[in-house]
LOPAZA-16882 format. One record per residue (C-alpha): residue number from 0; x, y, z. Coordinates in Angstrom, 2 decimals. Layout:
<r><seq>NUM</seq><east>X</east><north>Y</north><up>Z</up></r>
...
This chain:
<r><seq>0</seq><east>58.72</east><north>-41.34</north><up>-16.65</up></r>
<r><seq>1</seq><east>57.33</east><north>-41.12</north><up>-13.18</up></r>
<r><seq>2</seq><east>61.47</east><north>-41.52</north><up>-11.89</up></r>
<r><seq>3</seq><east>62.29</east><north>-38.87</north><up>-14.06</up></r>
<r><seq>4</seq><east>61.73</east><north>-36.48</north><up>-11.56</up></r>
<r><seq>5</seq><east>59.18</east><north>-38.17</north><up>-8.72</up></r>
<r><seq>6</seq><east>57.60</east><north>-36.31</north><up>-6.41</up></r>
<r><seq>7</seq><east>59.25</east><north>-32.87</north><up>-7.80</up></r>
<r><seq>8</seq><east>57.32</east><north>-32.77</north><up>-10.65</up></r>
<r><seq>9</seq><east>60.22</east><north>-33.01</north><up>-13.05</up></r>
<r><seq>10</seq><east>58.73</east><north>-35.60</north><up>-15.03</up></r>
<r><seq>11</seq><east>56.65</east><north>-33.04</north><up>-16.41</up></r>
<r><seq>12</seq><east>59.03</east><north>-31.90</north><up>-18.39</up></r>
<r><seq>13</seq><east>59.36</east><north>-35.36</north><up>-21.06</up></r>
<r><seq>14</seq><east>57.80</east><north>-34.89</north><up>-24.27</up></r>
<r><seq>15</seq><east>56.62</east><north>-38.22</north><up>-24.12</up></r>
<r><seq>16</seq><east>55.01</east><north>-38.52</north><up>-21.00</up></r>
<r><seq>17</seq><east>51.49</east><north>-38.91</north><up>-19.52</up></r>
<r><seq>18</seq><east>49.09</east><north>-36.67</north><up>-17.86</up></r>
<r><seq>19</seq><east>49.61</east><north>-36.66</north><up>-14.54</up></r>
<r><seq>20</seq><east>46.66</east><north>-38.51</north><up>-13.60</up></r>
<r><seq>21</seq><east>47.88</east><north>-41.76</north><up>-14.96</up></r>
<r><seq>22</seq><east>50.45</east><north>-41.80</north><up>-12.05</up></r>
<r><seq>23</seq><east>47.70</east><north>-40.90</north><up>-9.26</up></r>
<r><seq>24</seq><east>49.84</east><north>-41.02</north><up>-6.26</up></r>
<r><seq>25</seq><east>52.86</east><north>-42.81</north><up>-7.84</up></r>
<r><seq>26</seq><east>55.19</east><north>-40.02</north><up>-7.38</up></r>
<r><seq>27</seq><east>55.31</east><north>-39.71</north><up>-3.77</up></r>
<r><seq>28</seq><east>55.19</east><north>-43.56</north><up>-3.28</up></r>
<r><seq>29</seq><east>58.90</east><north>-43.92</north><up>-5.57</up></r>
<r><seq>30</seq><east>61.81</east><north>-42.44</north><up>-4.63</up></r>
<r><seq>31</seq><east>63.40</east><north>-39.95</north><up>-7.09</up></r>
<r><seq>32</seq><east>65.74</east><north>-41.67</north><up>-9.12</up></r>
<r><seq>33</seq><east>66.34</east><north>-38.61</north><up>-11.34</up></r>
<r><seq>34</seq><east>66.78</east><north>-41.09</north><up>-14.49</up></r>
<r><seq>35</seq><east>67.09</east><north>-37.59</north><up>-17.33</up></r>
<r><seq>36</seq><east>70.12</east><north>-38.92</north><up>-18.96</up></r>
<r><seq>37</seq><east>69.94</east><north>-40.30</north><up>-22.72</up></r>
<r><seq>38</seq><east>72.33</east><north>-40.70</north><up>-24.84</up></r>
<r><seq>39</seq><east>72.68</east><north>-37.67</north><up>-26.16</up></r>
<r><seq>40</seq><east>72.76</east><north>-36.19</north><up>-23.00</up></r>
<r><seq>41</seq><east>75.43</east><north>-38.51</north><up>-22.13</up></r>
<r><seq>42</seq><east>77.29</east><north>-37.81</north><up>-25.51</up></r>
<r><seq>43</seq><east>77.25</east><north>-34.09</north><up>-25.06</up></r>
<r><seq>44</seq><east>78.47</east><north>-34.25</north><up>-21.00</up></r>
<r><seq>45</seq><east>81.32</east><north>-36.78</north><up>-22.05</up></r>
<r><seq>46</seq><east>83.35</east><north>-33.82</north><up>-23.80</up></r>
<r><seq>47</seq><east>82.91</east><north>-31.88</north><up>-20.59</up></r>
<r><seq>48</seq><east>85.04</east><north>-34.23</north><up>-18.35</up></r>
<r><seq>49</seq><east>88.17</east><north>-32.90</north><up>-18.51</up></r>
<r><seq>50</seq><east>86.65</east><north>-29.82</north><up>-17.27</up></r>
<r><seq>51</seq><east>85.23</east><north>-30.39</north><up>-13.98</up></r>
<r><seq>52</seq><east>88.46</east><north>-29.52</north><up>-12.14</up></r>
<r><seq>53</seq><east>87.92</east><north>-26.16</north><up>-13.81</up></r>
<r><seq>54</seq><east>83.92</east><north>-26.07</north><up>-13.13</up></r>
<r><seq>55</seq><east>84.63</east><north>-27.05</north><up>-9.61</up></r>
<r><seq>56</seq><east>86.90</east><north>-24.16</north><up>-8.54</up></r>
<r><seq>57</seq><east>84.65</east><north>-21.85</north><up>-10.72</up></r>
<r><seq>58</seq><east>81.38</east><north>-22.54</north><up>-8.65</up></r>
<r><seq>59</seq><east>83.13</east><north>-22.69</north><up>-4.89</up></r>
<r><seq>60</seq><east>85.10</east><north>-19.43</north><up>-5.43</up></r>
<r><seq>61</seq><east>81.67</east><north>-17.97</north><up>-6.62</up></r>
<r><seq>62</seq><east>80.25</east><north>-19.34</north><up>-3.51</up></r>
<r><seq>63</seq><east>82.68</east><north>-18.13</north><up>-1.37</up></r>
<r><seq>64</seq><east>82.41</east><north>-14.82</north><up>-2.19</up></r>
<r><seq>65</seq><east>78.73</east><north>-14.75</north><up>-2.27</up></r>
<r><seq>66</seq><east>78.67</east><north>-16.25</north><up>1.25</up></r>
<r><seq>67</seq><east>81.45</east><north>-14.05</north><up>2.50</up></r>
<r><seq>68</seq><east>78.90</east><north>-11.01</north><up>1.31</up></r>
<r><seq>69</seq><east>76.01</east><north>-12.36</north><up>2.68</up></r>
<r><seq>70</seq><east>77.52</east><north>-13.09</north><up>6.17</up></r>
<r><seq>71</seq><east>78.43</east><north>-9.34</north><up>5.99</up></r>
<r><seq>72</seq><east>75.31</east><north>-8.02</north><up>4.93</up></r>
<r><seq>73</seq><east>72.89</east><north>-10.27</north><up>6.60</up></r>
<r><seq>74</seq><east>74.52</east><north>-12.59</north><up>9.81</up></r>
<r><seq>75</seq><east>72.25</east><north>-11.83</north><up>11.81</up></r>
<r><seq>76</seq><east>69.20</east><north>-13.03</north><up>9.97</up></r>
<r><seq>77</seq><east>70.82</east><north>-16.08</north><up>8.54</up></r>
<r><seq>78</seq><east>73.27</east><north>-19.44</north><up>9.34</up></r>
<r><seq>79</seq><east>75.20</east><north>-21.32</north><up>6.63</up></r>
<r><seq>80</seq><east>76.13</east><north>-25.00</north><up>6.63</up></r>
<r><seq>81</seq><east>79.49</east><north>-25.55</north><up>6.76</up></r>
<r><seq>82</seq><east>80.89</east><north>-28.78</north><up>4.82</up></r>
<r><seq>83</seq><east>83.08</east><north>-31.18</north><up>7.46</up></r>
<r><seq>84</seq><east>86.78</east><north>-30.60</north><up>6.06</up></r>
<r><seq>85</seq><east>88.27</east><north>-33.20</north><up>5.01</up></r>
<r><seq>86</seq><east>85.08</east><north>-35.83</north><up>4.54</up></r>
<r><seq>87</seq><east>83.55</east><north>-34.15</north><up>1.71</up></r>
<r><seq>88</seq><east>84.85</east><north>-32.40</north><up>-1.62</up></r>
<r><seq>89</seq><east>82.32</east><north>-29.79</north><up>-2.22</up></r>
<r><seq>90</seq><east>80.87</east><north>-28.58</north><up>-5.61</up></r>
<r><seq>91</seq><east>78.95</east><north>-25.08</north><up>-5.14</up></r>
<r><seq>92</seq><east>76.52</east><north>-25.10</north><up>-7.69</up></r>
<r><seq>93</seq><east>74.05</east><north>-23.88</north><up>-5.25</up></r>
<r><seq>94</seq><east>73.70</east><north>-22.02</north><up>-1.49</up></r>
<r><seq>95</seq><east>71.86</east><north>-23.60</north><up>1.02</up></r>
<r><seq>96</seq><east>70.70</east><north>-20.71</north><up>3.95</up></r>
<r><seq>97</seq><east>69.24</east><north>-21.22</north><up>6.88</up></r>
<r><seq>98</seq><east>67.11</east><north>-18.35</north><up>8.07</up></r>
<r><seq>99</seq><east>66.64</east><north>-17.47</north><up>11.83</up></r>
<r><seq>100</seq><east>63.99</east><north>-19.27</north><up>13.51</up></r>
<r><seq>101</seq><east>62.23</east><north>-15.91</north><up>14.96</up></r>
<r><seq>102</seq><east>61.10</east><north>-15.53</north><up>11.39</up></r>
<r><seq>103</seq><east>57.60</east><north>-16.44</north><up>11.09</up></r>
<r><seq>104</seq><east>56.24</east><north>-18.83</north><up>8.52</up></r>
<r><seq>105</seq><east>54.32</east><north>-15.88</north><up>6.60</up></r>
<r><seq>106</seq><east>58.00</east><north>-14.10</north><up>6.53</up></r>
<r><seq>107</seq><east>59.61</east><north>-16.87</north><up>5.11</up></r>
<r><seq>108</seq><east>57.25</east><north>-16.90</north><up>2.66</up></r>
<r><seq>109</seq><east>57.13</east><north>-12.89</north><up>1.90</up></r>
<r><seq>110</seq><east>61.29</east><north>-13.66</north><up>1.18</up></r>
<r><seq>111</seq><east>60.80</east><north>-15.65</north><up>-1.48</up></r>
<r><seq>112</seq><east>58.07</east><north>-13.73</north><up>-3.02</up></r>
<r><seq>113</seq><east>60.22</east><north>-10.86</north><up>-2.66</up></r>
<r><seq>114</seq><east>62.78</east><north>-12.79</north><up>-4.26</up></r>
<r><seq>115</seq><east>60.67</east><north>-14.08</north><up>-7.17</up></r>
<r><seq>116</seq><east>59.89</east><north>-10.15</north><up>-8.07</up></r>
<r><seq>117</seq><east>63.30</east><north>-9.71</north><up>-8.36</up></r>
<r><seq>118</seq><east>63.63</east><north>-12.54</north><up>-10.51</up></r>
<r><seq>119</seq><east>65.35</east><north>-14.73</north><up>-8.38</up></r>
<r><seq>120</seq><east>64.24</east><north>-18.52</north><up>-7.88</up></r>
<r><seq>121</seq><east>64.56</east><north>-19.46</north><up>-4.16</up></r>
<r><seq>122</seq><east>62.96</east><north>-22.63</north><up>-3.27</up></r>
<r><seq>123</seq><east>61.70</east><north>-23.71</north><up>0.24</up></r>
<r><seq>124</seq><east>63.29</east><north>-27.09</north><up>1.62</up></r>
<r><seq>125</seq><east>59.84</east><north>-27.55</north><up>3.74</up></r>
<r><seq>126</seq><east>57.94</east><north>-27.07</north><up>0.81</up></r>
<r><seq>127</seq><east>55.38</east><north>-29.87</north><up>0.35</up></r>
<r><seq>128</seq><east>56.45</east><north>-30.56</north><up>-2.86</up></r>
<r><seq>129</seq><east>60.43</east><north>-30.02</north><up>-2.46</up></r>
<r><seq>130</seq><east>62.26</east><north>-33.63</north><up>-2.44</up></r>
<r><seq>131</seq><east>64.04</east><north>-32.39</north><up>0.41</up></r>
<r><seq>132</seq><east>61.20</east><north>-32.56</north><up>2.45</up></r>
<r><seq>133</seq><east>60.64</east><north>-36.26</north><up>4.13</up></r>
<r><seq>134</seq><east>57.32</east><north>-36.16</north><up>4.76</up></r>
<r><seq>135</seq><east>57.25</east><north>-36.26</north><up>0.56</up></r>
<r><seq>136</seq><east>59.22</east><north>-39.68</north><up>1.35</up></r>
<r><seq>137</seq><east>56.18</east><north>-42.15</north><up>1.37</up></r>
<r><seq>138</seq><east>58.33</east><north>-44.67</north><up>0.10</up></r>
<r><seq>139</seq><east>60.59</east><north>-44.48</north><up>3.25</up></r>
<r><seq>140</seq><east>57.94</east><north>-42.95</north><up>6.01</up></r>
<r><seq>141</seq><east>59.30</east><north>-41.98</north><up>9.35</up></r>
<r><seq>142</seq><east>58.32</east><north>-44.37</north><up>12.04</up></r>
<r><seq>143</seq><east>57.94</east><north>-41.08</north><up>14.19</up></r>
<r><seq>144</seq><east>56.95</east><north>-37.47</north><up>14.39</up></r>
<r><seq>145</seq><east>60.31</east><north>-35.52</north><up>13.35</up></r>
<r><seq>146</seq><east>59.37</east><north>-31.66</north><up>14.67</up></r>
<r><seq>147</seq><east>62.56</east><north>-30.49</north><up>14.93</up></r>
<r><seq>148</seq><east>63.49</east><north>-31.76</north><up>11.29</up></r>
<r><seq>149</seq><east>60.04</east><north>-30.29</north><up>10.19</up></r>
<r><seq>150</seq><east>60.85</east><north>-26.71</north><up>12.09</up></r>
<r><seq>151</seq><east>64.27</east><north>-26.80</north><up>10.25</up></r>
<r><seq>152</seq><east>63.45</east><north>-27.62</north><up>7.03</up></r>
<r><seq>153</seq><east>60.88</east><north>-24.69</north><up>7.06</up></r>
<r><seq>154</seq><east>63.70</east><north>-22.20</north><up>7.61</up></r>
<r><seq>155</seq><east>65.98</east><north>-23.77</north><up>5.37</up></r>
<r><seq>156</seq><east>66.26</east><north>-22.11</north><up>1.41</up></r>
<r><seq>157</seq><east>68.10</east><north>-23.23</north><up>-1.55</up></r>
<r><seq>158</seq><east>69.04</east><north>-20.94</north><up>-4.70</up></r>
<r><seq>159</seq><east>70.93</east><north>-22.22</north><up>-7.25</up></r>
<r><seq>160</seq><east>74.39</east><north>-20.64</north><up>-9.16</up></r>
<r><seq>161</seq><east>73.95</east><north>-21.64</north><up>-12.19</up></r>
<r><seq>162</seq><east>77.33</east><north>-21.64</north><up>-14.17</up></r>
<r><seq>163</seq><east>76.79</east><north>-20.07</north><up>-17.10</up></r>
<r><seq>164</seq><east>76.20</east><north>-16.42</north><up>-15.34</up></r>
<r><seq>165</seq><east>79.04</east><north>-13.85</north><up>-15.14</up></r>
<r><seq>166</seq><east>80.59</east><north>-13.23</north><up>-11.60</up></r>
<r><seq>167</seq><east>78.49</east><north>-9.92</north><up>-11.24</up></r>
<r><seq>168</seq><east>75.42</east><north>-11.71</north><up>-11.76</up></r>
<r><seq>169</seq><east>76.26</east><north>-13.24</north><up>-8.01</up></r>
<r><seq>170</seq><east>76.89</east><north>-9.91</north><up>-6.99</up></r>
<r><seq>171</seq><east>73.11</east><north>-9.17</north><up>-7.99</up></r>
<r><seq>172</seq><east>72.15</east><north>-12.26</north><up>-5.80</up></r>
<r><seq>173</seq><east>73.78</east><north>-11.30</north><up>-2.79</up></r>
<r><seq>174</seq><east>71.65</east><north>-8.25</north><up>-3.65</up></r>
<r><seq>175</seq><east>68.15</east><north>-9.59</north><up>-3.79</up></r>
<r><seq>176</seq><east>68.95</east><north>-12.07</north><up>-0.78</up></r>
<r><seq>177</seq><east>70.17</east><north>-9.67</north><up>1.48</up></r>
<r><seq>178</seq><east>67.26</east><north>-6.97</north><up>0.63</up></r>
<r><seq>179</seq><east>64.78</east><north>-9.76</north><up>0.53</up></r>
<r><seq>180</seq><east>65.84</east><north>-10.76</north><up>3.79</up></r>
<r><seq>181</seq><east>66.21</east><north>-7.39</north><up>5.38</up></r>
<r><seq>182</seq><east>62.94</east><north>-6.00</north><up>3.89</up></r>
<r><seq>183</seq><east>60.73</east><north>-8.69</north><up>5.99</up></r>
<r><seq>184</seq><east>63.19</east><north>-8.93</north><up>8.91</up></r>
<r><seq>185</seq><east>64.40</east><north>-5.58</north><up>9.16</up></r>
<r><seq>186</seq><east>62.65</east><north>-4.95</north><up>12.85</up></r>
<r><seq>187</seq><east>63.32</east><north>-8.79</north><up>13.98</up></r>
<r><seq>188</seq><east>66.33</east><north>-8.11</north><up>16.03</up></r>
<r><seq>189</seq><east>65.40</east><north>-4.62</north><up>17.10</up></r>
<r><seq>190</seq><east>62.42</east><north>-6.42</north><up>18.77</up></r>
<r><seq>191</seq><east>64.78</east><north>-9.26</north><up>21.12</up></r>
């Protein structure tokens, strides 16, 4: 159970599982394997195979538009990775936003509790207990102090697009970011 999930906590989530004293430090000592499938799980996902093709243009049209919007509203304030064409084959099923590094830690974190009010889920890659973090990695330590990784990450949000929402649901997203984002950073530029 303690791969279901490691260090994020999913594990959690298992009927079946322990408290999670029984692991101690366990989770941050394995690396996440993310081992959630059974066979029902597996049974139910076959069917949906022959649908990806579909899924796939369904999630990066939704992100292009909601990163076109967001660009628009909000430039400024924010950067978005852009994939390497050609290496990679992208699947959109969440937006990854870097905000500017003249925010302040507090700021960041006044976004995503504006956010939350609104309803919307926006995690923090620097969070100590986001898998994206590496200083979560015990099981692969870095041999050296990684500042500018560390200074990154803690500027660096995730939100995910879940599928199953109708296209003006991302229109509501764009919403929240962009407010969230101008309602704490609304003076940062007018103060360079």
């Amino acid at each position: 159970a303690v791969y279901a999930g490691a260090y994020e906590g999913l594990s959690s989530k298992h009927v079946t599982v322990p408290k999670a004293e029984v692991f101690g430090d366990l989770p941050s000592q394995l690396p996440n394997y993310s081992l959630r499938m059974s066979n029902l799980a597996a049974a139910t996902i076959r069917p949906q195979i022959k649908t990806l093709d579909d899924r796939i243009a369904k999630y990066n049209t939704r992100y292009a538009k909601l990163t076109a919007t967001l660009q628009e509203r909000i430039g400024d304030y924010i950067s978005i990775p852009v994939n390497t064409p050609g290496v990679t084959t992208p699947v959109h099923d969440s937006i990854q936003i870097n905000l500017s590094q003249d925010f302040t830690d507090k700021q960041v974190h006044k976004i995503l509790d504006e956010c939350a009010a609104h309803g919307l889920v926006v995690e923090l890659f620097g969070n100590k207990n986001n898998a994206r973090n590496f200083v979560n990695w015990k099981f692969a330590p870095a041999k050296a102090p990684l500042p500018m990784t560390s200074r990154m990450l803690s500027r660096a949000i995730d939100c995910r697009m879940p599928l199953m929402w109708d296209d003006e649901d991302f229109d509501d997203m764009a919403n929240v970011l962009s407010e969230s984002i101008l309602s704490v950073g609304g003076n940062l530029l007018k103060s360079q």
